[in-house]
VEXMAR-405604 format. One record per residue (C-alpha): x, y, z. Coordinates in steps of 0.001 Angstrom, whole numbers, plus 500000, padded with zeros to 6 digits. Example, Ala and Ser with C-alpha at 12.3 -4.5 7.8 and 13.67 -1.06 7.14 Angstrom:
2
512300495500507800;513670498940507140;
This chain:
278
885441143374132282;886660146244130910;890603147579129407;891042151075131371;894886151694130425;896931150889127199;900123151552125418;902196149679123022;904987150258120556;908593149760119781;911536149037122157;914701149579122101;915593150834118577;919163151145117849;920217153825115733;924255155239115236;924635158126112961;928197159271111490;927895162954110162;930834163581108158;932374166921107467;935728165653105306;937836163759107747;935896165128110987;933341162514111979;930867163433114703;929123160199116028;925771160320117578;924294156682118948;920448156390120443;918259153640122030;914660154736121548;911813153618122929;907905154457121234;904753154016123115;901656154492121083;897702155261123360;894520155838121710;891745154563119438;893107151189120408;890517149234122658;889495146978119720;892416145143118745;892797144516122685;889046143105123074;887820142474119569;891091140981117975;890126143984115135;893987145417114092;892356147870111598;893619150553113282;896622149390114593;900124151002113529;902635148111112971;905876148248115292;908026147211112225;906451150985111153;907592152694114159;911101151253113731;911310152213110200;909960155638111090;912741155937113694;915426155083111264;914132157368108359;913501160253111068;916996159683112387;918597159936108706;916725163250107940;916784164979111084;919084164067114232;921378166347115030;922755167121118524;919392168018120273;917388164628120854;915030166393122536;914348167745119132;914327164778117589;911988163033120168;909691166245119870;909076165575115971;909076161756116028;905756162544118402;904424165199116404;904824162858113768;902718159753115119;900203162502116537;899485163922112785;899792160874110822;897488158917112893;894215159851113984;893570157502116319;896685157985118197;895770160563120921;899154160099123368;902673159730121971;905588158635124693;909392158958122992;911988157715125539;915754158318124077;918880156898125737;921992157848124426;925564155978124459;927837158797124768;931524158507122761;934800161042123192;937653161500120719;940834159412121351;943703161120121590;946453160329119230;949626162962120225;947530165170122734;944868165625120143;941301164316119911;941140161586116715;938820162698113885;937234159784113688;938123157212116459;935873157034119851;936287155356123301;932883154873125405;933071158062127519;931466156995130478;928605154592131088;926006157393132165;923432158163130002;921765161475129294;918276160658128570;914910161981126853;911064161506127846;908613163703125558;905554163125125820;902969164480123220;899044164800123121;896824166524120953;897107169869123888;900344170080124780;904124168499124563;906125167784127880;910300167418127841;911704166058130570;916199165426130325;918147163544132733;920752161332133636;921403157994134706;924037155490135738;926488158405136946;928828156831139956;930058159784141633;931900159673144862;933367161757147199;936163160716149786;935493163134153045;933287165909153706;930264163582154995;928951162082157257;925825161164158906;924812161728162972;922217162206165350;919458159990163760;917107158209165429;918167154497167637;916357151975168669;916692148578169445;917436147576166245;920120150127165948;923515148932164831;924992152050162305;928045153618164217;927310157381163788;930724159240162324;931535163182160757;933577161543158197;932421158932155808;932543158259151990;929758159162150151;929456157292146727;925760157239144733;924911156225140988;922773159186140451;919659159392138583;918200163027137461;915729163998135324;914101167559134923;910879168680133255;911028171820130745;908536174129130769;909696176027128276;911798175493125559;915538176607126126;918360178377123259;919549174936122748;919051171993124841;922500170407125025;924086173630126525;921322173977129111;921572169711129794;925038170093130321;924584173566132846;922278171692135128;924120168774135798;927502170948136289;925590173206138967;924270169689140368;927834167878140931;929820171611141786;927013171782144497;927680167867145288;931704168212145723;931735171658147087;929056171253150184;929766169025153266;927030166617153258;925369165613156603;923045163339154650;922002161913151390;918554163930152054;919863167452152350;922896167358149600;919690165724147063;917726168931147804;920827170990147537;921625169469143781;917838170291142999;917937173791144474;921043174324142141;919789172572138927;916885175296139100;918712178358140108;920763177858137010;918336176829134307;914488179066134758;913275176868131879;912669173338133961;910027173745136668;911469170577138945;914515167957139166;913794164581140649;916619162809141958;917469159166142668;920443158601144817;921196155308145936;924069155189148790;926584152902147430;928166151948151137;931627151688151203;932481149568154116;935899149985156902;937775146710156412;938628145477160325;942580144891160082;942956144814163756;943131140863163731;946765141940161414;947846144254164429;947079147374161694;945148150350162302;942862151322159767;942184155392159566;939533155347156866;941939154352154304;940816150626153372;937217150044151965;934623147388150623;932706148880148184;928906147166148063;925893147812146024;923494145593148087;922193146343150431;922278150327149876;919848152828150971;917680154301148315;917004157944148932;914464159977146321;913173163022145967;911532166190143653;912530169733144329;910239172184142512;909578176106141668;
């Protein structure tokens, strides 16, 4: 028997950081995630830990990295946490970073955003995969858990029937997904945050804007606009589940139902993927 594939390390580290500037708090909170490969084989097969970095370590390193260094770009600070494991440890040869951020606006108080009080913006999360070896460092950005939803200007027709066939076709239909993106840098942009922010703009404008005929061709669409507006990513992948919203029947009432009353359902719902690249 032999081990052919290994990773371990630390899951899950919760960090919030308040930078202060007088009154003006800016509030910053991460989940991150560190996945150590290498010189490792031993303490799988020989129970030998000589070489093995503790997890308490990574989590420490986390927190210490996090008071030096975060800042708005966690792409950044992903980018030197691995450069960090890389040079410290020889016998590390492949560093993953995964960062999930909590995202928090201002309160308004009077029509103005509080200095220092935050509601949960939304319950998306923009997210960060870098993954470094000795050769080269790869940044992918995304999102995740973003329900978006549009009321008209869908539908879906023509597909194929068979026996098993019981989807009415229609022009007109809601259109609801929680959408999943994530796009790979191949170079590194001004500022990471601005450019983050420009792709998934272009991908909802492109989502509201187009009538959809399917989840297949507005997902392409999204990806063709993520890389028309950002030349430093190389590909978008995209995860759109279709969150079916479902006619309620009120004819047993005597009422007439013109696409106005709906169940929304998240099982069973179609799960469409797919990459568009350079």
């Amino acid at each position: 028997m032999k081990l052919i594939r290994h990773q371990y390390g630390k899951a899950r580290v919760r960090v919030m950081k308040i930078t202060r500037n007088g009154q003006q708090h800016s509030l910053k909170e991460l989940a991150v995630e560190v996945g150590l490969s290498g010189n490792f084989d031993a303490s799988y097969t020989k129970s030998d830990n000589r070489l093995v970095v503790a997890t308490d370590s990574m989590k420490n390193t986390v927190n210490i990295f996090a008071k030096k260094i975060l800042g708005t770009e966690n792409e950044e600070f992903g980018g030197a946490l691995g450069e960090h494991f890389l040079k410290t440890y020889p016998q590390v040869k492949r560093v993953e970073i995964n960062l999930s951020e909590r995202c928090w606006a201002r309160i308004p108080v009077g029509g103005k955003p509080h200095a220092h009080s935050f509601s949960e913006q939304s319950p998306a999360k923009p997210f960060a995969k870098i993954i470094c070896t000795k050769k080269a460092t790869q940044i992918e950005s995304g999102i995740e858990d973003l329900l978006i939803l549009k009321s008209t200007g869908s539908g879906f027709e023509n597909f194929l029937r068979d026996e098993f066939t019981t989807l009415p076709e229609t022009s007109d239909r809601i259109f609801a997904t929680k959408l999943k993106a994530t796009w790979t840098y191949t170079r590194k942009p001004k500022n990471y945050s601005a450019t983050n922010e420009k792709i998934l703009a272009a991908m909802l404008a492109t989502f509201a804007k187009n009538f959809s005929p399917s989840v297949q061709v507005t997902l392409f669409q999204m990806g063709e606009a993520a890389l028309k507006v950002a030349p430093e990513i190389s590909k978008v992948h995209l995860a759109m589940p279709n969150k079916h919203c479902l006619l309620i029947n009120l004819t047993p009432f005597g009422l007439e139902n013109k696409n106005e009353l709906f169940v929304p359902t998240d099982e069973p719902h179609g799960q469409i993927e797919g990459t568009v690249a350079r």
